[in-house]
mmCIF file of the N, C-alpha and C atoms, coordinates in Angstrom:
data_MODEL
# 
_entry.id   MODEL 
# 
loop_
_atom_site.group_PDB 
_atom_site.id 
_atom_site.type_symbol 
_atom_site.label_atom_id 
_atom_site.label_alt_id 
_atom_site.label_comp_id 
_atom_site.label_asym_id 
_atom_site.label_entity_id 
_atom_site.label_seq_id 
_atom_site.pdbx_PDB_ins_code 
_atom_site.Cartn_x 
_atom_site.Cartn_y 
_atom_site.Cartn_z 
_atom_site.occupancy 
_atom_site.B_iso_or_equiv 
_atom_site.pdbx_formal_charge 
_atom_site.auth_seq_id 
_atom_site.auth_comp_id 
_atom_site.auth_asym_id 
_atom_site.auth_atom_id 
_atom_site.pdbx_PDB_model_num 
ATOM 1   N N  . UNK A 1 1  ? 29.429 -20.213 14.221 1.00 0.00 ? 1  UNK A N  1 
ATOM 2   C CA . UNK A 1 1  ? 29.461 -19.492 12.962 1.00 0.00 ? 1  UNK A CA 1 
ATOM 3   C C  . UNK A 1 1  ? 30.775 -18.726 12.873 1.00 0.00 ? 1  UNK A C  1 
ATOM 4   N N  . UNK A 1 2  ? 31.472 -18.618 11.840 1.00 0.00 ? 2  UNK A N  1 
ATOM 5   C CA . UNK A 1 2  ? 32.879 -18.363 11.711 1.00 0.00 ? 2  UNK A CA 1 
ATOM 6   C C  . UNK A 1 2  ? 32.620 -16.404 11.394 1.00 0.00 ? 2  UNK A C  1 
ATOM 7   N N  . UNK A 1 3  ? 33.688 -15.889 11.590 1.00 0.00 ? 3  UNK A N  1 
ATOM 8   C CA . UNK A 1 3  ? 33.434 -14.546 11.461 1.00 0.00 ? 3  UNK A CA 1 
ATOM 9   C C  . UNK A 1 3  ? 34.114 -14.205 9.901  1.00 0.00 ? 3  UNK A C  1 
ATOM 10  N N  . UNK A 1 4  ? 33.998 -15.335 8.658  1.00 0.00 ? 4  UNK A N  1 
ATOM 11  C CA . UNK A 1 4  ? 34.568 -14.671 7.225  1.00 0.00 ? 4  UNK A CA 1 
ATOM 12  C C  . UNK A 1 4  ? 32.937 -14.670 6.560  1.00 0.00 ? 4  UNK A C  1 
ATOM 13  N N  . UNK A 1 5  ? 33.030 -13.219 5.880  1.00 0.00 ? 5  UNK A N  1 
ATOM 14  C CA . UNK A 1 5  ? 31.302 -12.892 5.663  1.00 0.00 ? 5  UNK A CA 1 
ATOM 15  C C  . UNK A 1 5  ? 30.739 -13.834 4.527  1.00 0.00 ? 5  UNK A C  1 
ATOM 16  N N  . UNK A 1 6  ? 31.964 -14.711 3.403  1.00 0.00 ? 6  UNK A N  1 
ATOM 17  C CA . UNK A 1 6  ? 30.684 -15.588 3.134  1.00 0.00 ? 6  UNK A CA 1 
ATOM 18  C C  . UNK A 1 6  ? 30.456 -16.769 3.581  1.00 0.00 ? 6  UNK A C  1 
ATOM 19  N N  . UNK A 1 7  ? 31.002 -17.089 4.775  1.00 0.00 ? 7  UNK A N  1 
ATOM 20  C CA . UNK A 1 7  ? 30.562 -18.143 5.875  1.00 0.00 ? 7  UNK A CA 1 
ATOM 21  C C  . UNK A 1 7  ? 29.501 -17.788 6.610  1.00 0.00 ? 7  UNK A C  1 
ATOM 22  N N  . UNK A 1 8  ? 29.795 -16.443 7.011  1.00 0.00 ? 8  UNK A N  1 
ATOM 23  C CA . UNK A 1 8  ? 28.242 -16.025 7.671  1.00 0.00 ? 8  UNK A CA 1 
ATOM 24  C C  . UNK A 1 8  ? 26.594 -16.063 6.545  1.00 0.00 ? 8  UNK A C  1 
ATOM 25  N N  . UNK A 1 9  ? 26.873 -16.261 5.581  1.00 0.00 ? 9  UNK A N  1 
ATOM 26  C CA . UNK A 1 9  ? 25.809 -15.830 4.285  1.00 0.00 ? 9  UNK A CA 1 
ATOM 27  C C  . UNK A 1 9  ? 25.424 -17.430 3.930  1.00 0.00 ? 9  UNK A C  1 
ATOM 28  N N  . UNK A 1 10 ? 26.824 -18.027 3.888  1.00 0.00 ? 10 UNK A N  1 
ATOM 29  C CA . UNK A 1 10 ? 26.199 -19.653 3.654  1.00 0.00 ? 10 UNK A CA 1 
ATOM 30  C C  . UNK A 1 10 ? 25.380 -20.418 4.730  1.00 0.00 ? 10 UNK A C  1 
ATOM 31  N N  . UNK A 1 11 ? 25.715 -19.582 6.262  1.00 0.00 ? 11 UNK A N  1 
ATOM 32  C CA . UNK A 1 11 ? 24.855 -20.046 7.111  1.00 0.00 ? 11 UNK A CA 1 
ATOM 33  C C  . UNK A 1 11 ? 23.758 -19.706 6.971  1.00 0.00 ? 11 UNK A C  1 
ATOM 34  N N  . UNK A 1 12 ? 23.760 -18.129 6.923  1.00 0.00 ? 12 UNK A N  1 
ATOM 35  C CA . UNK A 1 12 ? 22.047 -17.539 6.627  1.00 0.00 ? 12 UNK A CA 1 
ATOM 36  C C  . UNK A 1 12 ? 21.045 -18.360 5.109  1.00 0.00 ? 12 UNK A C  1 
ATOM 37  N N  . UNK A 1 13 ? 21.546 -18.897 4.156  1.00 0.00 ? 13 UNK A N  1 
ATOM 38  C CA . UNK A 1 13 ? 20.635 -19.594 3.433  1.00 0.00 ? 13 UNK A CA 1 
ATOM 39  C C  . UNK A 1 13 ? 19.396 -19.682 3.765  1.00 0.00 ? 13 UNK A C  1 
ATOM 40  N N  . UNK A 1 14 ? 18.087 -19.662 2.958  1.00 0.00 ? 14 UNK A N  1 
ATOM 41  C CA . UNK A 1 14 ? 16.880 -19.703 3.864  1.00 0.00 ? 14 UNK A CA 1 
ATOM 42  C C  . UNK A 1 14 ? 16.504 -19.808 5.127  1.00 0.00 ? 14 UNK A C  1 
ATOM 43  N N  . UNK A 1 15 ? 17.463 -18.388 5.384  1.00 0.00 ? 15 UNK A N  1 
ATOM 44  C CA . UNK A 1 15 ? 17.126 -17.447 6.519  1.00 0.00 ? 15 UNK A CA 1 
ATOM 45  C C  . UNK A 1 15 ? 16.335 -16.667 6.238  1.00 0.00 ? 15 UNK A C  1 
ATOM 46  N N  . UNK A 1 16 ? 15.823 -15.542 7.175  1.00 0.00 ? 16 UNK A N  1 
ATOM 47  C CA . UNK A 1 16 ? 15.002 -14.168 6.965  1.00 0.00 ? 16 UNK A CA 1 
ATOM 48  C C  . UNK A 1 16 ? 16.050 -13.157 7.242  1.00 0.00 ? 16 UNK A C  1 
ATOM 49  N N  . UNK A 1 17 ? 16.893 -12.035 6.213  1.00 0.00 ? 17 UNK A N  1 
ATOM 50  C CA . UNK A 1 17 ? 17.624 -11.759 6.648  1.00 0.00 ? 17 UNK A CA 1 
ATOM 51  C C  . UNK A 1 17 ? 17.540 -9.911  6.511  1.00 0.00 ? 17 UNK A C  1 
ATOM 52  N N  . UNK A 1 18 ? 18.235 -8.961  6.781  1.00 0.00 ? 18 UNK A N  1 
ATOM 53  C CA . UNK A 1 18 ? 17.927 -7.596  6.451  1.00 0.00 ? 18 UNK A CA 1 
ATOM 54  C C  . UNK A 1 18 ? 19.088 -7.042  6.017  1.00 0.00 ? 18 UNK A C  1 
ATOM 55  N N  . UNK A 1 19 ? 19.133 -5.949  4.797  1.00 0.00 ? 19 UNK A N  1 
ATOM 56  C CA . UNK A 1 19 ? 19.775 -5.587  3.904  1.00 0.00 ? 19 UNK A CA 1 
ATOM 57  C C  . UNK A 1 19 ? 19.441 -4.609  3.597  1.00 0.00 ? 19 UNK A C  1 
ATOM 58  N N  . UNK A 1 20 ? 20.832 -3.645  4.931  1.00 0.00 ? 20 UNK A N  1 
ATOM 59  C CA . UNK A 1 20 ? 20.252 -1.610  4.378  1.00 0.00 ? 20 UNK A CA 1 
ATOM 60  C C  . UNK A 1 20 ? 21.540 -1.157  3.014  1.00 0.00 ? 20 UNK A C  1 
ATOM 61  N N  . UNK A 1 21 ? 20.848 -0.679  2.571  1.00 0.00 ? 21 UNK A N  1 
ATOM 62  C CA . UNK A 1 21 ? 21.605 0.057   1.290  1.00 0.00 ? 21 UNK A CA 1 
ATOM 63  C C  . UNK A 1 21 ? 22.254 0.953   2.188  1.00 0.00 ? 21 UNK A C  1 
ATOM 64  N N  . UNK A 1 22 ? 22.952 1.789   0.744  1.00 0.00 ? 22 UNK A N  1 
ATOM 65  C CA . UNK A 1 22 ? 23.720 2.814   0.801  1.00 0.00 ? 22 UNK A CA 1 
ATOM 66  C C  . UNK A 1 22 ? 23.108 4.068   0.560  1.00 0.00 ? 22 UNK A C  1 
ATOM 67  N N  . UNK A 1 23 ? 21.670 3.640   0.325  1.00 0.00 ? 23 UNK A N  1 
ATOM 68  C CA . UNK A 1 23 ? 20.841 4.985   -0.113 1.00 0.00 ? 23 UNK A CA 1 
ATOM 69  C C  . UNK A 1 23 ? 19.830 5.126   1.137  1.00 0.00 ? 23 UNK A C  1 
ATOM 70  N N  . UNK A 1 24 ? 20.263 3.769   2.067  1.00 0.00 ? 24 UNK A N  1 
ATOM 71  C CA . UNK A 1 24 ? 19.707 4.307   3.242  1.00 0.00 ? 24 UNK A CA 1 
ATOM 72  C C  . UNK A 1 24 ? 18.056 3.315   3.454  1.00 0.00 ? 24 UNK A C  1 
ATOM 73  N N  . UNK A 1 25 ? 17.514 2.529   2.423  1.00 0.00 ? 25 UNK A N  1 
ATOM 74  C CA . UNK A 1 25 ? 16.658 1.637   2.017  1.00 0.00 ? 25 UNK A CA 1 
ATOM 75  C C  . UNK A 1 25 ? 17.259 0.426   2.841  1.00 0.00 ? 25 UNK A C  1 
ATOM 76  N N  . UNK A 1 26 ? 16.041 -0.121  3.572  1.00 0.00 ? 26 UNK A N  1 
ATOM 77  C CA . UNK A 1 26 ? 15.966 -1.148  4.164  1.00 0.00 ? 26 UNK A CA 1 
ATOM 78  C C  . UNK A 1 26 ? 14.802 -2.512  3.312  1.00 0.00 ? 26 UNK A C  1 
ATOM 79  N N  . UNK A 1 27 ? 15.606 -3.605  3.270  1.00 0.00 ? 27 UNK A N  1 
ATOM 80  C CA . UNK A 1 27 ? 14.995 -4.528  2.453  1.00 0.00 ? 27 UNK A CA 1 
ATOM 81  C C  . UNK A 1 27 ? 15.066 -5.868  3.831  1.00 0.00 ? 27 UNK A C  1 
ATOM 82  N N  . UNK A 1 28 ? 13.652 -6.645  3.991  1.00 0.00 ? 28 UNK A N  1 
ATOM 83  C CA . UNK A 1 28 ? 13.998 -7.924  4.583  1.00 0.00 ? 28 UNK A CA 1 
ATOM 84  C C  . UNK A 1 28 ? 13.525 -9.059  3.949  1.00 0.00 ? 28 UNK A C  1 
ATOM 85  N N  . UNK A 1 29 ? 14.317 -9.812  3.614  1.00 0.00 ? 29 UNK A N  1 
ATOM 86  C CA . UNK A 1 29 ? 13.241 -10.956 2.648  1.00 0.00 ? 29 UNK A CA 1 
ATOM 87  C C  . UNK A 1 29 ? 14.302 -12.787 3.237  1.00 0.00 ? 29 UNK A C  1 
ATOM 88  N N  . UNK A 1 30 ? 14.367 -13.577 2.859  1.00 0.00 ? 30 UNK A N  1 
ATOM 89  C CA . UNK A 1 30 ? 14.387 -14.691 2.992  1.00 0.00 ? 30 UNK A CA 1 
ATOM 90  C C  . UNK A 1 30 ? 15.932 -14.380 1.936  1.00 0.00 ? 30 UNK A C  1 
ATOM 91  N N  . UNK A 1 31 ? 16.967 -14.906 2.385  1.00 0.00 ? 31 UNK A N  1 
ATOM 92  C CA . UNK A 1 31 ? 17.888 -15.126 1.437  1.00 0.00 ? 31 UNK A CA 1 
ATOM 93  C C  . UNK A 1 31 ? 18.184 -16.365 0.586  1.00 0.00 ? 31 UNK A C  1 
ATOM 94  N N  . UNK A 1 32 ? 18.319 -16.649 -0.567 1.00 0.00 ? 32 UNK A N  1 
ATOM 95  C CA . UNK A 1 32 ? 18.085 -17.700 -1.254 1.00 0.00 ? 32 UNK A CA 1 
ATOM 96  C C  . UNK A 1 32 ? 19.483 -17.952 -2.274 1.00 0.00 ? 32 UNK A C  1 
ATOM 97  N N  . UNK A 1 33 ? 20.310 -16.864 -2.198 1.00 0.00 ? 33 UNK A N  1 
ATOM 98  C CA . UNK A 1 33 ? 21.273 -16.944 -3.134 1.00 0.00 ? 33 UNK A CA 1 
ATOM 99  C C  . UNK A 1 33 ? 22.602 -15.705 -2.797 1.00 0.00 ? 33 UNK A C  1 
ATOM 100 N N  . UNK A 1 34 ? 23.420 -15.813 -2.960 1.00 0.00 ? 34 UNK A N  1 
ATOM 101 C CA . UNK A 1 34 ? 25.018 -14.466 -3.377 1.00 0.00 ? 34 UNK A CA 1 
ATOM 102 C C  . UNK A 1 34 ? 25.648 -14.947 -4.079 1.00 0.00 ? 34 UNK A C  1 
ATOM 103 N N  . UNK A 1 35 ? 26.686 -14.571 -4.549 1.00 0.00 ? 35 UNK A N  1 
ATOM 104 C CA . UNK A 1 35 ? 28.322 -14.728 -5.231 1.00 0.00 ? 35 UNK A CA 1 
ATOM 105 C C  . UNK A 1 35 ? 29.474 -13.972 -4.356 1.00 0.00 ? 35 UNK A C  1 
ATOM 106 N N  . UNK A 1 36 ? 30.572 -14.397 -5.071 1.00 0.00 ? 36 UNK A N  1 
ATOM 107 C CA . UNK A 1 36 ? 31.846 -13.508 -4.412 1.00 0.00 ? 36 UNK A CA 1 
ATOM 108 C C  . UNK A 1 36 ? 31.831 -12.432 -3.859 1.00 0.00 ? 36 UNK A C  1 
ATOM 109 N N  . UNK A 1 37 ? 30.856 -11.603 -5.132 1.00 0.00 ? 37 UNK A N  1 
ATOM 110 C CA . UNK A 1 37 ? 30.267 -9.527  -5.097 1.00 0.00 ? 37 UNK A CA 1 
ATOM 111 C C  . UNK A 1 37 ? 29.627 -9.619  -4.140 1.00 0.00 ? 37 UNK A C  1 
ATOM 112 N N  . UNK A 1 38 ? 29.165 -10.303 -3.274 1.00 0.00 ? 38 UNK A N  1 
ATOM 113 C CA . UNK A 1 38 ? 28.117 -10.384 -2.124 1.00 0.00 ? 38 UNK A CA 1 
ATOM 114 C C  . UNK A 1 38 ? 26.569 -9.975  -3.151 1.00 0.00 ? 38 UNK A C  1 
ATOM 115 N N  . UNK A 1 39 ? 26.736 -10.218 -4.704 1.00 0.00 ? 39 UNK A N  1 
ATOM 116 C CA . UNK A 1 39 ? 25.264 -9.713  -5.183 1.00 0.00 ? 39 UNK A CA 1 
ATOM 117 C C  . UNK A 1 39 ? 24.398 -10.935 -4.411 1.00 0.00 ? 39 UNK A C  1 
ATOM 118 N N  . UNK A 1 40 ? 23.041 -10.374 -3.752 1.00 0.00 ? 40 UNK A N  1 
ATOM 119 C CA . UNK A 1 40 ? 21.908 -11.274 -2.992 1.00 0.00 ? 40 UNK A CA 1 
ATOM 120 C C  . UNK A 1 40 ? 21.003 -11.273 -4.047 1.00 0.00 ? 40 UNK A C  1 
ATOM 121 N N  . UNK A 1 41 ? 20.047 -12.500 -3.449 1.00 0.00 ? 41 UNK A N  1 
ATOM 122 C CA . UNK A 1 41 ? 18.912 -12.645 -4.133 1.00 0.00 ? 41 UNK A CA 1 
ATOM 123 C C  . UNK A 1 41 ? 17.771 -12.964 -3.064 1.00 0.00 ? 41 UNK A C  1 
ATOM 124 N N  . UNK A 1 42 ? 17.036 -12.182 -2.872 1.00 0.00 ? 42 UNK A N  1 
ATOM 125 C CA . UNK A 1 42 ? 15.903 -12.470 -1.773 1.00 0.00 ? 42 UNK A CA 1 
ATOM 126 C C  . UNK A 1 42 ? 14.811 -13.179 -1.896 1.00 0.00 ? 42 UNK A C  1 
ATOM 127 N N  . UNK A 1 43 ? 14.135 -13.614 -1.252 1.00 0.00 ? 43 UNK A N  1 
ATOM 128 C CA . UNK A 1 43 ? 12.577 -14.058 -1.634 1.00 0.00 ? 43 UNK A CA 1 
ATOM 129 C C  . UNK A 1 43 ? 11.837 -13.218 -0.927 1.00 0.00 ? 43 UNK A C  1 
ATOM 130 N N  . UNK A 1 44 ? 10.414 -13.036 -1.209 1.00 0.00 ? 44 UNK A N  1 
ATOM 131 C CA . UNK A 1 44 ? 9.243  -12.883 -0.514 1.00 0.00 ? 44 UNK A CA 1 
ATOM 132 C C  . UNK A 1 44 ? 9.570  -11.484 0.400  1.00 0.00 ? 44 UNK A C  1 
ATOM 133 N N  . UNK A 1 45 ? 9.947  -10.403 -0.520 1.00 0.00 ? 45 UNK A N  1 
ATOM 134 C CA . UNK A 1 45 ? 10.518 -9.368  -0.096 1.00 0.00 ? 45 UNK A CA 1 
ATOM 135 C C  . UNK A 1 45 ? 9.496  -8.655  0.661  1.00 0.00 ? 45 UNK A C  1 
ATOM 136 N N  . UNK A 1 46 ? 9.952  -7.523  2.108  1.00 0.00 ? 46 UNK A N  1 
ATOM 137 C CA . UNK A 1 46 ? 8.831  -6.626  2.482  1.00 0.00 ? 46 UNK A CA 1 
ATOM 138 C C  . UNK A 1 46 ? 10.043 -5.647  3.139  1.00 0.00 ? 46 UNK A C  1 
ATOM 139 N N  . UNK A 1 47 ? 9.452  -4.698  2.428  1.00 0.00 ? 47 UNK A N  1 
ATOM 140 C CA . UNK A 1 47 ? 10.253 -3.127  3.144  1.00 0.00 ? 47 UNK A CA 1 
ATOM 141 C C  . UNK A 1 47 ? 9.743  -2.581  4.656  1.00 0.00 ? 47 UNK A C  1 
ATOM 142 N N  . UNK A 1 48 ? 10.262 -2.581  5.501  1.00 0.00 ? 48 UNK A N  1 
ATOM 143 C CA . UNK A 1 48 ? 9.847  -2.033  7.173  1.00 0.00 ? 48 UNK A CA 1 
ATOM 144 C C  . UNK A 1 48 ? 9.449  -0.804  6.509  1.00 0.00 ? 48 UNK A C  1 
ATOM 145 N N  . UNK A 1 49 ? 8.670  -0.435  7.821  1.00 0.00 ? 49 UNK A N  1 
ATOM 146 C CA . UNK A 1 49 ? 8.498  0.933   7.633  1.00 0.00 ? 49 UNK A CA 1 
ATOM 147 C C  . UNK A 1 49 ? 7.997  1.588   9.170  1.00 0.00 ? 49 UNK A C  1 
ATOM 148 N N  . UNK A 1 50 ? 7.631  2.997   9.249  1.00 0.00 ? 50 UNK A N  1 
ATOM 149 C CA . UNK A 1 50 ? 8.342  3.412   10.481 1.00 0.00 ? 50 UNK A CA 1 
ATOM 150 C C  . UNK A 1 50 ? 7.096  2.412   11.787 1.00 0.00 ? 50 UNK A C  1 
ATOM 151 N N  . UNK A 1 51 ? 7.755  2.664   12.665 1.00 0.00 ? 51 UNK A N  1 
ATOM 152 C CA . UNK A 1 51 ? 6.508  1.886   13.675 1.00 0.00 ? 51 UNK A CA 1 
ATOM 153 C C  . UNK A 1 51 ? 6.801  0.317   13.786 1.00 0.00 ? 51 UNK A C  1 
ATOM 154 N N  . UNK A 1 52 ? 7.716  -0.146  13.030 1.00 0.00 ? 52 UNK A N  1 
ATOM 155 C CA . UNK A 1 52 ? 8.096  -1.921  12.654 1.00 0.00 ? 52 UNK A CA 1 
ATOM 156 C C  . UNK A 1 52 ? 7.024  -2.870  12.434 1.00 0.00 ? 52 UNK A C  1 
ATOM 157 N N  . UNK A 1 53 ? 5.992  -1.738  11.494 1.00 0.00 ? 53 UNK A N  1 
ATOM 158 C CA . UNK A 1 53 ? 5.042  -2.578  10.610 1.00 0.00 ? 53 UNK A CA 1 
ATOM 159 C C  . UNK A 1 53 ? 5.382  -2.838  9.532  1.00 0.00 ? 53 UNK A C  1 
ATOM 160 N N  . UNK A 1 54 ? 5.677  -4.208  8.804  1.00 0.00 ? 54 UNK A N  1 
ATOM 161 C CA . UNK A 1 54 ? 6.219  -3.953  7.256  1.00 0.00 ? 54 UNK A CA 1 
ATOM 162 C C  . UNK A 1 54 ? 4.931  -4.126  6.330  1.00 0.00 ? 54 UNK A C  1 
ATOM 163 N N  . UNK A 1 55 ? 5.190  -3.717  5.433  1.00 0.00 ? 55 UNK A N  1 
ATOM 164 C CA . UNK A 1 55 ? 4.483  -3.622  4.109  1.00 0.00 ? 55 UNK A CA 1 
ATOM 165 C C  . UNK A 1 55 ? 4.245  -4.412  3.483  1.00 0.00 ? 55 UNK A C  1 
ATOM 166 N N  . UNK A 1 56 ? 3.281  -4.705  2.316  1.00 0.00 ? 56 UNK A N  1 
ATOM 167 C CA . UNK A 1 56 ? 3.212  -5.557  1.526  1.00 0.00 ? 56 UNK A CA 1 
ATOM 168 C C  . UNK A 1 56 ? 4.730  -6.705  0.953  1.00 0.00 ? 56 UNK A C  1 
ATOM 169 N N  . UNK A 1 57 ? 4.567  -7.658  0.972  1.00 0.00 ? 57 UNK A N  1 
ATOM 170 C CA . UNK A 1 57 ? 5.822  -8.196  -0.487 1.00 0.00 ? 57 UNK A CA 1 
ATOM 171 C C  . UNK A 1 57 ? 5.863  -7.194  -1.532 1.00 0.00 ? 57 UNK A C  1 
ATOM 172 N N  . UNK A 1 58 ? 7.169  -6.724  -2.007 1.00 0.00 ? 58 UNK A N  1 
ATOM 173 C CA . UNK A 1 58 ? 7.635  -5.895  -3.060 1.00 0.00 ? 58 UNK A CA 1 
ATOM 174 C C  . UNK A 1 58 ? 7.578  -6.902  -4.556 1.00 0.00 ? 58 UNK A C  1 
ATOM 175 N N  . UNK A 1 59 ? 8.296  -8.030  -4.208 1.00 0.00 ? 59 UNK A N  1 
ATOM 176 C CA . UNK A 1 59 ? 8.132  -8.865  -4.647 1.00 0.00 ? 59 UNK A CA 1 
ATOM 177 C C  . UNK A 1 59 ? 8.641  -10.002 -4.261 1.00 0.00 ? 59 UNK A C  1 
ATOM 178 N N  . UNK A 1 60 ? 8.558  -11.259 -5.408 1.00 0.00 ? 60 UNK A N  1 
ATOM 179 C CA . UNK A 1 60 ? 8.749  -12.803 -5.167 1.00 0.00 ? 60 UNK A CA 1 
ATOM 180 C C  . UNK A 1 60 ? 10.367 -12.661 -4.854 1.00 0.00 ? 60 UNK A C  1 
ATOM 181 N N  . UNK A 1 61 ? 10.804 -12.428 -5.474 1.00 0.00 ? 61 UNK A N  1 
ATOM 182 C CA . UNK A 1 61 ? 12.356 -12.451 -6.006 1.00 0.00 ? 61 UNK A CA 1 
ATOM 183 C C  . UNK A 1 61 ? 13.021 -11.246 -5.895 1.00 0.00 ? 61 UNK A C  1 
ATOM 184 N N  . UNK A 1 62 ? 14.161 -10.793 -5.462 1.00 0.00 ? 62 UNK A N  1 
ATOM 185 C CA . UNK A 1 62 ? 14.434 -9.156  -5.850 1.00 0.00 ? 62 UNK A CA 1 
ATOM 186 C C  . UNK A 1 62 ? 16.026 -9.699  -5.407 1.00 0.00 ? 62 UNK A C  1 
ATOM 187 N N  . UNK A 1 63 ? 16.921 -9.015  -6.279 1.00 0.00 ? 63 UNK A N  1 
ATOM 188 C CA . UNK A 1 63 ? 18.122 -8.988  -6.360 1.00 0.00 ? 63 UNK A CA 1 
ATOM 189 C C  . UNK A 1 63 ? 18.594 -7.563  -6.206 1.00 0.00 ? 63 UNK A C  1 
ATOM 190 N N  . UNK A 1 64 ? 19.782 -8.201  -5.344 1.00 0.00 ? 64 UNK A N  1 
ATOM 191 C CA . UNK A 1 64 ? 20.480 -6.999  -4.660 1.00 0.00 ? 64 UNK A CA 1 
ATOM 192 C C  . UNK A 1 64 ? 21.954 -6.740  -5.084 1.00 0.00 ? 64 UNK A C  1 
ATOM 193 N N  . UNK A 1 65 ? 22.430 -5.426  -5.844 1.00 0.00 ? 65 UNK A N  1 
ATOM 194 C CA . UNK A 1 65 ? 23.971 -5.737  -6.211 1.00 0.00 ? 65 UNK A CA 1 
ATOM 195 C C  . UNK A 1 65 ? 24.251 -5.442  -5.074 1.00 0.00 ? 65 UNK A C  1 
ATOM 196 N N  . UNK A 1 66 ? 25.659 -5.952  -4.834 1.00 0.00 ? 66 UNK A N  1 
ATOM 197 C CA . UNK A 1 66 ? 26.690 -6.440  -3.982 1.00 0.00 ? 66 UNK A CA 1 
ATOM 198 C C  . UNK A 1 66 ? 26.663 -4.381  -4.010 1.00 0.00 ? 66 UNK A C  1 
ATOM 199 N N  . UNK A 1 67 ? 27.341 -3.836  -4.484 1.00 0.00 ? 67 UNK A N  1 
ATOM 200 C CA . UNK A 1 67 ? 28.253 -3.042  -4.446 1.00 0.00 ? 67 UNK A CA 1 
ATOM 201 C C  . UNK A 1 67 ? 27.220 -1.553  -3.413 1.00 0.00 ? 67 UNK A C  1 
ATOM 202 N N  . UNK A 1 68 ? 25.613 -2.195  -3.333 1.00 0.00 ? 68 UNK A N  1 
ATOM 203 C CA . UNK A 1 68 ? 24.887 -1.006  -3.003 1.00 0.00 ? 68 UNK A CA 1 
ATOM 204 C C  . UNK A 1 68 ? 24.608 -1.836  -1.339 1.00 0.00 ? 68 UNK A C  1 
ATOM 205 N N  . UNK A 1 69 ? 24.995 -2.420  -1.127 1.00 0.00 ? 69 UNK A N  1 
ATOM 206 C CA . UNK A 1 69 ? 24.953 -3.122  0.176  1.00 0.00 ? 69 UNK A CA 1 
ATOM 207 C C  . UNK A 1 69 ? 26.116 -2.710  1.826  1.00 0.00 ? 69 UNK A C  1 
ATOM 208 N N  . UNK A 1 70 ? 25.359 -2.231  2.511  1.00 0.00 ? 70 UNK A N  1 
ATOM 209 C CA . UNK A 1 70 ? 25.861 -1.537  3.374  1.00 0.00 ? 70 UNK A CA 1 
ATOM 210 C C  . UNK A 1 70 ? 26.269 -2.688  4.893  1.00 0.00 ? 70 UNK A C  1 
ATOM 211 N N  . UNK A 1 71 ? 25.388 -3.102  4.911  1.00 0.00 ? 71 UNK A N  1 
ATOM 212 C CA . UNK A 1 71 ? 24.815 -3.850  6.103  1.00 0.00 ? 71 UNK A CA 1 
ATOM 213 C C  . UNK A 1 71 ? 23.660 -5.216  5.755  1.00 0.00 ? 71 UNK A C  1 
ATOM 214 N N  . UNK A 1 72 ? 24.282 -6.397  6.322  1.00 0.00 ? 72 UNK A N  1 
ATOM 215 C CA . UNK A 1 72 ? 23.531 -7.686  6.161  1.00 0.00 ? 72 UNK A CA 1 
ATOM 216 C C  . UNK A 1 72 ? 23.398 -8.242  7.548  1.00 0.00 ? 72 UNK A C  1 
ATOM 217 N N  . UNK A 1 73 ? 22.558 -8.228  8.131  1.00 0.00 ? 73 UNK A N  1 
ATOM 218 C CA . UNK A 1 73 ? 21.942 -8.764  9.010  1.00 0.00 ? 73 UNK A CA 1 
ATOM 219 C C  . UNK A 1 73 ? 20.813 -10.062 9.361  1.00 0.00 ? 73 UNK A C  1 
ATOM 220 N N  . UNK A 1 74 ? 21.567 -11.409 9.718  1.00 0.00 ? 74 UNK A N  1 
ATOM 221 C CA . UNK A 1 74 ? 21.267 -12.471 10.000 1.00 0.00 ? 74 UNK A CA 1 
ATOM 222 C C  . UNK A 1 74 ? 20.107 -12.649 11.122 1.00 0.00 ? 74 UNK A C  1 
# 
């Protein structure tokens, strides 16, 4: 896997991947989509929570702008 980040993102494709904001919000869902902006598009979303039990699906689909994205983890 090459170290330019949207080589790393085209690898992750329906991966399970994790995505902390800038507000400090942790999202893990299946990645299914980005652009240039690094905006994501997740599937089958579930927020951790403390103890590394996650929660329900938030939802099917949930899009992430690029610009509130801190950290992407494969």
């Amino acid at each position: 896997m090459s170290g330019r980040p949207l080589d790393v993102l085209e690898a992750s494709l329906g991966e399970r991947v994790s995505v902390r904001l800038k507000s400090g919000d942790e999202y893990v869902g299946d990645l299914a989509g980005y652009d240039q902006h690094m905006n994501l598009v997740l599937e089958d979303v579930t927020i951790p929570i403390e103890g590394g039990v996650e929660e329900a699906p938030v939802e099917d689909t949930t899009i992430i702008r690029g610009d509130n994205v801190v950290s992407i983890t494969p």
